[in-house]
C-alpha positions in Angstrom: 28.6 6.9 36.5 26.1 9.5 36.4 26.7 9.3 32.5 26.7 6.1 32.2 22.9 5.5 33.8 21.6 8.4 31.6 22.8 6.7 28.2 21.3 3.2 30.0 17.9 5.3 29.8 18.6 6.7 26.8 18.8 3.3 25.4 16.0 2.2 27.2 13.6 4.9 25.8 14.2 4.2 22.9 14.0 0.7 23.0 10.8 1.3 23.7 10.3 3.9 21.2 10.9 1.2 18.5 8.8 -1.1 20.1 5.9 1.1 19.8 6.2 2.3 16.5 7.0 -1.0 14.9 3.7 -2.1 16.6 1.7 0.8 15.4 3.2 -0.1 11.4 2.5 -3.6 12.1 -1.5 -2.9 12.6 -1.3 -1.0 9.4 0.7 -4.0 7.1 -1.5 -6.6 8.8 -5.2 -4.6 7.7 -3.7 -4.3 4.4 -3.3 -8.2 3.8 -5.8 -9.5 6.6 -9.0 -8.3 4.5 -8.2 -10.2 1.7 -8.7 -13.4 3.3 -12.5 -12.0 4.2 -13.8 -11.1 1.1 -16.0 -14.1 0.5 -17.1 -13.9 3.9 -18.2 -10.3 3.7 -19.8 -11.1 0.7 -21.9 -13.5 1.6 -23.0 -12.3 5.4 -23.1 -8.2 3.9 -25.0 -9.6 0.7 -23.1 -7.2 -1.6 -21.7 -7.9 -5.0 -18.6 -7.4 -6.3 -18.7 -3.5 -6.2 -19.5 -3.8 -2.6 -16.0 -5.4 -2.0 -14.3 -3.2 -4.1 -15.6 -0.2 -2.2 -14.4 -2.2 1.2 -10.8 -2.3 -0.1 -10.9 0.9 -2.1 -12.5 3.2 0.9 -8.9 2.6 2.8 -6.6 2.5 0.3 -7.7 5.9 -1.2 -7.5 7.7 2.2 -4.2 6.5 2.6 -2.6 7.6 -1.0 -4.2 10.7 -0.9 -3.5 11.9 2.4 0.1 10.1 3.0 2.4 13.2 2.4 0.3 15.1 4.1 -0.1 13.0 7.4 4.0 13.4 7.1 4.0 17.3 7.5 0.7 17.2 10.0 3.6 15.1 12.2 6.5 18.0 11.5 4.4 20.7 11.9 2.1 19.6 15.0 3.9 17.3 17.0 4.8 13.7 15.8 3.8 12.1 19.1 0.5 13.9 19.2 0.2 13.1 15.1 0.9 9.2 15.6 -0.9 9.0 18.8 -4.3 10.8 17.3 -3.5 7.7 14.2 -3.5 5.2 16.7 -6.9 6.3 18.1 -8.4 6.8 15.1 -7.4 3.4 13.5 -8.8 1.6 16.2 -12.2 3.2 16.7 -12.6 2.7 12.9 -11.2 -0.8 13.2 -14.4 -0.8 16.4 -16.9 0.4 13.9 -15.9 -2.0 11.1 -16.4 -5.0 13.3 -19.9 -3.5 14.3 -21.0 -2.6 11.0 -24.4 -3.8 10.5 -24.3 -2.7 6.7 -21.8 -2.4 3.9 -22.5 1.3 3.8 -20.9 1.4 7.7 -18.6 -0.9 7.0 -16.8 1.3 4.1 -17.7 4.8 6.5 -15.3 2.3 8.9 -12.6 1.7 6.4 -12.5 5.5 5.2 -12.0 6.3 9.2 -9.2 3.8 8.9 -7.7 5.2 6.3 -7.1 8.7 7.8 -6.0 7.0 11.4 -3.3 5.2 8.9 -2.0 8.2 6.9 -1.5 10.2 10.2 0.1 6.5 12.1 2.5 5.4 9.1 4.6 8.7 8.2 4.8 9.9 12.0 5.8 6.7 13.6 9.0 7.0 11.0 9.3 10.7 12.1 9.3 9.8 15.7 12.0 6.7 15.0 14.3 9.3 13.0 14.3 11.9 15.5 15.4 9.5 18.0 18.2 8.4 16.3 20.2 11.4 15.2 23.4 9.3 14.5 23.1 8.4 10.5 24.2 4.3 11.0 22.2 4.2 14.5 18.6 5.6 12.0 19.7 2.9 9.6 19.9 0.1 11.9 16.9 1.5 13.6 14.7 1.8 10.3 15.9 -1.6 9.1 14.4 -2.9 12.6 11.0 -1.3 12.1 10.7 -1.9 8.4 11.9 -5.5 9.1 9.7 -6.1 12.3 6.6 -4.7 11.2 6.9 -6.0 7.6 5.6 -9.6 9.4 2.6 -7.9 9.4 2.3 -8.7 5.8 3.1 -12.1 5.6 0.9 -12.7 9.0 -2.6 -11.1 7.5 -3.6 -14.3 5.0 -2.9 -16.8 7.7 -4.7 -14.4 10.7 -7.5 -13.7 8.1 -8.3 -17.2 7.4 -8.3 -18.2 11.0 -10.2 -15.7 12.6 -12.9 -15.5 9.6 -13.5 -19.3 9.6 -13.5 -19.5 13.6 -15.5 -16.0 14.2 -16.9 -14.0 10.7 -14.8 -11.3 9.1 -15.4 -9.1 12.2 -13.3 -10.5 14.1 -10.6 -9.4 11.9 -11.0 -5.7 12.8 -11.7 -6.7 16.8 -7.9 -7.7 16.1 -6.4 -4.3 16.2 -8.6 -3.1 19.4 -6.1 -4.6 22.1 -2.9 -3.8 20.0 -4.7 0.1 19.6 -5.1 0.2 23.5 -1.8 -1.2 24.5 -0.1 1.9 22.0 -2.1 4.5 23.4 -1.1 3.5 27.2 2.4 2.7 26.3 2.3 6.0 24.0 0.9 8.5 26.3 4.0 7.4 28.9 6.9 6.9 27.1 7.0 8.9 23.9 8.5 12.3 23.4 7.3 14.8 21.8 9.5 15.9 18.5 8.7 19.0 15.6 10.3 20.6 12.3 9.3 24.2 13.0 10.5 24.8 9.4 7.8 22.1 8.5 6.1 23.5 5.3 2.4 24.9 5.5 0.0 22.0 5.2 -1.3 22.0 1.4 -5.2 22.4 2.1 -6.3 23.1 -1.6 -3.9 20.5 -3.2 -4.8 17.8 -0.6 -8.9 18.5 -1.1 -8.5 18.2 -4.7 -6.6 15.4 -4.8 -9.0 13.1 -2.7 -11.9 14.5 -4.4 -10.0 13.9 -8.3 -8.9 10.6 -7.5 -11.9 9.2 -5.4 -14.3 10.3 -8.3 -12.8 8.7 -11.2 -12.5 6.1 -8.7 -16.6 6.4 -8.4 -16.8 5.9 -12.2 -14.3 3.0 -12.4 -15.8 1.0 -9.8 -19.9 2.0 -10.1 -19.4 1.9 -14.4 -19.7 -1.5 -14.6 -22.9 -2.3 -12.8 -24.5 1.4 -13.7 -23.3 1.1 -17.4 -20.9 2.7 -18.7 -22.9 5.1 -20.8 -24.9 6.4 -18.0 -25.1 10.3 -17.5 -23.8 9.6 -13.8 -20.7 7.5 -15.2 -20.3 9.6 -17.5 -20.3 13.3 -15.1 -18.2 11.1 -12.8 -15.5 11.2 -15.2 -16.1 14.3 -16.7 -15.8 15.9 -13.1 -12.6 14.1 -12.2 -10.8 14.9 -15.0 -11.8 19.1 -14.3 -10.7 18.3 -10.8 -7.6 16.6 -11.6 -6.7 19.6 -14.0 -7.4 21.7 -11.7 -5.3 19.8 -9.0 -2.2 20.2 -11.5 -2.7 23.9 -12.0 -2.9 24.7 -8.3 0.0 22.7 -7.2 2.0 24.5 -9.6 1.4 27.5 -8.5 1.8 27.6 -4.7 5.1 28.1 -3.3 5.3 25.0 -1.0 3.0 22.5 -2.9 2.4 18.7 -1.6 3.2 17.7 -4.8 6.0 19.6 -6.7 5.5 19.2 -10.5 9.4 20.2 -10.8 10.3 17.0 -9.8 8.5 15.0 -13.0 11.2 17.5 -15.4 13.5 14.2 -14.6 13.4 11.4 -16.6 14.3 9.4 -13.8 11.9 10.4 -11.4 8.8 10.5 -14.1 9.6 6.9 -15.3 10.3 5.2 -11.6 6.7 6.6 -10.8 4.7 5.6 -13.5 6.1 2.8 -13.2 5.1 2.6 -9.6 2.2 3.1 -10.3 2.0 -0.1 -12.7 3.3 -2.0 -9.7 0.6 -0.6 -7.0 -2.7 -1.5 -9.9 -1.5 -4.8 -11.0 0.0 -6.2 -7.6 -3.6 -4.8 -5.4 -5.7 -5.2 -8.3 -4.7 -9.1 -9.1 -4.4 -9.4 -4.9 -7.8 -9.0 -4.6 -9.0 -11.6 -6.2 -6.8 -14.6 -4.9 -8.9 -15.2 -2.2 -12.0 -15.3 -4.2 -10.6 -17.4 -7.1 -9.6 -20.3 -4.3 -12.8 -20.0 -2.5 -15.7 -19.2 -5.6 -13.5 -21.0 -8.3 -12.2 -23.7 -6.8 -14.2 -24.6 -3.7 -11.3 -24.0 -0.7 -12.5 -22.8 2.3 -12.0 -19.4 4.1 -8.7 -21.1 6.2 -7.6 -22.9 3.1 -7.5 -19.9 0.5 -5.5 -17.5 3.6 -2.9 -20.3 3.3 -2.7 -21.1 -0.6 -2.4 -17.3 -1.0 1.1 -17.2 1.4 3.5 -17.9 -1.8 3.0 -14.2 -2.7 3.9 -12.7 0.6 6.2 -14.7 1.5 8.2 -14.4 -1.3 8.6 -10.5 -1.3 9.4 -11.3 2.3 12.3 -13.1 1.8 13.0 -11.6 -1.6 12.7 -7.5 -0.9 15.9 -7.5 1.2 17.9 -8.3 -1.8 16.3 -6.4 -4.4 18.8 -3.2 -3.3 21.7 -5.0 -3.4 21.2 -6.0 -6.6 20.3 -2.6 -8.0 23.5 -1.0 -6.9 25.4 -3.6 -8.0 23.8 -4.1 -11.6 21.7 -0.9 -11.4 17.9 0.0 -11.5 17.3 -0.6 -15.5 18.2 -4.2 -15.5 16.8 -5.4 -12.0 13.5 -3.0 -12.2 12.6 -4.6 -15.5 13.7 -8.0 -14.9 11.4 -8.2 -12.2 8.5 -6.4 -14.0 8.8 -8.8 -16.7 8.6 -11.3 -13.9 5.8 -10.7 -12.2 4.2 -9.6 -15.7 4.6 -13.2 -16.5 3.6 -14.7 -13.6 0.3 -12.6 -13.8 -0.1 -14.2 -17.1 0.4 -18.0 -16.1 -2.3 -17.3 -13.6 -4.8 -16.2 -16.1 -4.7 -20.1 -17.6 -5.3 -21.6 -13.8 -9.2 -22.7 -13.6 -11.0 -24.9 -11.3 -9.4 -28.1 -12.0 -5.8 -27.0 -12.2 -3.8 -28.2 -9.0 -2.5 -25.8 -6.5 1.1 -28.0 -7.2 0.6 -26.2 -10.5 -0.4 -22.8 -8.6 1.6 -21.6 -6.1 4.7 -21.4 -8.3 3.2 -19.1 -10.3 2.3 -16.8 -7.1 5.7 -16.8 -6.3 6.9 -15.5 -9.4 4.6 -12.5 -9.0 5.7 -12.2 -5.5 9.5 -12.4 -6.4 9.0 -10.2 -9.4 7.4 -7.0 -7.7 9.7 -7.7 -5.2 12.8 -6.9 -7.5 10.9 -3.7 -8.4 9.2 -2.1 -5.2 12.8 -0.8 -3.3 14.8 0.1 -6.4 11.8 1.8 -8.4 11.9 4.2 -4.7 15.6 4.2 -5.1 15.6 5.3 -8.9 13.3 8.6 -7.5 15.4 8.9 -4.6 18.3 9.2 -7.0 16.9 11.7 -8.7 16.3 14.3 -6.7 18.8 16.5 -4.1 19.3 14.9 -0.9 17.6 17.4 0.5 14.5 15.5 -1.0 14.7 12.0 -0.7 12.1 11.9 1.8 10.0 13.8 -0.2 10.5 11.7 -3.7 10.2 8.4 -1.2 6.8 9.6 -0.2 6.1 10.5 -3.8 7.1 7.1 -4.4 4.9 5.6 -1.8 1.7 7.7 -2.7 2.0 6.6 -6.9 1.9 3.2 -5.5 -1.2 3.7 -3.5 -3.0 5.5 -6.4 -2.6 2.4 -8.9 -3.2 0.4 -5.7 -6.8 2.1 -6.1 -7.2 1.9 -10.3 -6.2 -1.7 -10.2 -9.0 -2.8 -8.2 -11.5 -0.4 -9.4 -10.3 -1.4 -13.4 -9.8 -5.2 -12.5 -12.9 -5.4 -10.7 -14.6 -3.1 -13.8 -13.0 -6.0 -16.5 -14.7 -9.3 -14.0 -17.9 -7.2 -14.2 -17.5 -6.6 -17.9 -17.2 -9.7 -18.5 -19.7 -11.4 -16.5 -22.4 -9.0 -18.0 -21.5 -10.4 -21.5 -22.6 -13.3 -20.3 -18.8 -15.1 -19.1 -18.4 -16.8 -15.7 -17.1 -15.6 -12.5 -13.9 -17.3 -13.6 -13.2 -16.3 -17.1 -13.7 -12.6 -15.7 -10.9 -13.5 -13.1 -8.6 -15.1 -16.2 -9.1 -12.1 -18.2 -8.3 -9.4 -15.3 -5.0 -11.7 -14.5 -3.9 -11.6 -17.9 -4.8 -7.9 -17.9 -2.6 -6.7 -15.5 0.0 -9.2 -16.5 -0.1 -7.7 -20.2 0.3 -4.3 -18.5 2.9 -5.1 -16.4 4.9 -6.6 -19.0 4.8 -3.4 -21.3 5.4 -1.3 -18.2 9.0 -4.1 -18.2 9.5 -2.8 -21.7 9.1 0.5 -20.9 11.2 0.8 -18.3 13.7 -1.4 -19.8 13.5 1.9 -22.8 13.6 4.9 -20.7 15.1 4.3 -17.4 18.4 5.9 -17.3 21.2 3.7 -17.0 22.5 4.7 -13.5 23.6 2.9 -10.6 22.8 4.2 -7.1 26.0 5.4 -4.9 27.2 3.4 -2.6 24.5 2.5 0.0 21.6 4.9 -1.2 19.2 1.8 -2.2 19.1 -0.2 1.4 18.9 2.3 3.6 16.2 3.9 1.7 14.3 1.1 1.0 13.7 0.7 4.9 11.8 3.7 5.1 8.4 2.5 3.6 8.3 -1.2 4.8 4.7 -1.1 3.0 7.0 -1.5 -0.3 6.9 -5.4 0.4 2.8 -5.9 0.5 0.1 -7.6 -1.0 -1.5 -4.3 -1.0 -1.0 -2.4 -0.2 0.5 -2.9 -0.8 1.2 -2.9 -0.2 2.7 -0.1 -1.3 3.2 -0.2 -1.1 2.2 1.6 0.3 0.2 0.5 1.0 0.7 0.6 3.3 
């Protein structure tokens, strides 16, 4: 009897467990998607350009790649209640001081706070999930749940975006995640318990620092180029000091015993070619995701509302697409699904690039589906192919990997996309021929990355089961940027 109650609580507990965590990933996959919906707003009550809104999205999203596998040994090491707690609190003070931003240049300190908060929340609330379901189909269930549940997150932040910007202004859409924040951290304090890996590596200090610092000054140059020039001394260092930095990244990491990023792993074909093409993914899904909202509202005259809703054919179909995309792989295998949906979305990307402000949104959101059902054939199985190829003692290490390569183009593809709009526009094109010309861009990419892969990925199927379960670990797979990527998320 006595038993009996004790496994009742057990359930219980972690009942609760799930709850929580599901809700802390959900406040992550909705920011990635709600802010797109904003944009125009912020534009027009921050009076910024486009740089300005690149900086908003960009501020976030290069926190978050660059300190992802980190956040994940921080929760081992220190305590992964104490990790994802301290990510709650942190993501909703920043979410306080973005909705009280009186400048842009708060608003992006607010979205760089964010971004911490969510690379401490993201990888511990799975660490907390996994630890409390030791029993291998019980974790699968369990991550299915919390990839499944707070994946709505994604499909919920156009629609949530366009109503609480057109009722209230775009900071409403921050004030959002204040009562969710509050309600973890009570619930939190209570009812979690506190789990470690004391055999957690050492926390890569040197490899982290120069990562953020590589990465967010080529970002810097990308972004600020096209309104400084591209010539100028400052664009110019920016570059020159990123790629020292980046150089000097690679030779640290490989020499340190326990680095964030072992360099080992990119000796397999397999692993190097799901990355980069990963990366691919993350630039030309953010990158072309970032200007939806602005092509429906500046191009063709929607309104804030209007554009969240036209923009739901993408995120709704990786929804309802994604949970397929590993079943397919291991039945046909990762060359022919990865590259099918590349070329997908590659195309899709192009067919937008000939939509201008005349064109019907009957003769639109068809073609937003396609991207959406093409990068959702290649988000899971791309993080399967570099599960594959590592020991199992890695996978969660190559599916971080994974998720931090998607994150990174996440950041290139709006700071390059943006850099092609303004490029444009400064030889004299309009707002919308820059938007064409950056859809076709990333399509044009995408497609030779569908080529690419379709070349060099080794034909191999994933054993039986290893794509599914996987693909639940990193629910950020299926955004918008972040994805969504994901990742981004």
């Amino acid at each position: 009897m006595a038993a009996s109650h004790a496994a009742v609580g057990s359930r219980s507990n972690r009942a609760v467990l799930l709850a929580v965590t599901c809700l802390g990933q959900f406040m992550v996959l909705l920011d990635n998607t709600i802010v797109g919906a904003a944009l125009p707003d912020m534009q027009h009550r921050l009076h910024t350009q486009l740089t300005g809104l690149q900086w908003i999205v960009d501020a976030y999203v290069l926190l978050v790649a660059m300190l992802l596998l980190s956040g994940g040994v921080f929760a081992d090491r220190f305590g992964r209640k104490r990790v994802y707690l301290t990510g709650v609190a942190v993501f909703t003070a920043a979410s306080l001081v973005c909705s009280l931003a009186p400048s842009l240049g708060w608003l992006i300190a607010g979205r760089v706070l964010q971004g911490i908060g969510a690379a401490a929340l993201s990888p511990a609330s799975l660490a907390l999930l996994a630890a409390a379901y030791p029993v291998p189909q019980e974790r699968v269930k369990a991550i299915g749940l919390w990839a499944g549940l707070s994946g709505i997150g994604l499909a919920a932040g156009p629609v949530a975006g366009g109503v609480l910007t057109d009722a209230f202004g775009w900071p409403a859409i921050f004030l959002v995640n204040l009562p969710i924040g509050v309600v973890l951290l009570l619930i939190g304090l209570r009812t979690l318990e506190e789990t470690r890996n004391p055999s957690a590596p050492a926390i890569d200090i040197p490899g982290t620092m120069l990562s953020v610092l590589g990465v967010g000054v080529l970002t810097y140059g990308l972004i600020e180029g096209g309104a400084r020039g591209w010539t100028s001394p400052v664009i110019l260092g920016s570059f020159t000091a990123a790629l020292i930095l980046l150089a000097a990244f690679v030779a640290v990491e490989a020499r340190r015993s326990a680095p964030m990023l072992p360099l080992r792993l990119f000796r397999q074909r397999l692993f190097t070619v799901s990355n980069t093409a990963m990366v691919v993914v993350g630039f030309a899904l953010m990158g072309s995701s970032f200007f939806f909202s602005q092509f429906f509202v500046y191009v063709q005259g929607s309104s804030i509302l209007r554009a969240g809703l036209q923009t739901l054919p993408l995120s709704l179909a990786m929804v309802v697409v994604s949970p397929y995309a590993g079943r397919l792989a291991a039945q046909y295998g990762f060359r022919i699904v990865i590259t099918i949906g590349l070329a997908l979305a590659g195309l899709g990307l192009m067919a937008l690039g000939t939509v201008h402000a005349d064109t019907g949104y009957g003769n639109v959101w068809w073609r937003l589906a396609v991207v959406g059902i093409g990068f959702a054939l290649t988000l899971s199985p791309l993080t399967g192919a570099a599960i594959q190829a590592v020991s199992p003692q890695e996978g969660g290490l190559a599916s971080g990997i994974s998720s931090t390569t998607r994150q990174i183009g996440a950041v290139l593809g709006v700071a390059v996309l943006g850099a092609i709009v303004r490029t444009r526009q400064s030889g004299g094109a309009s707002f919308e021929a820059g938007i064409n010309s950056a859809f076709v861009a990333a399509g044009a990419i995408t497609l030779a990355t569908a080529v690419f892969t379709g070349l060099w990925l080794a034909r191999s199927k994933p054993e039986e089961g290893s794509v599914a379960p996987q693909r639940r670990t990193d629910p950020d797979e299926i955004t918008t940027s972040n994805a969504a990527s994901a990742n981004i998320r």
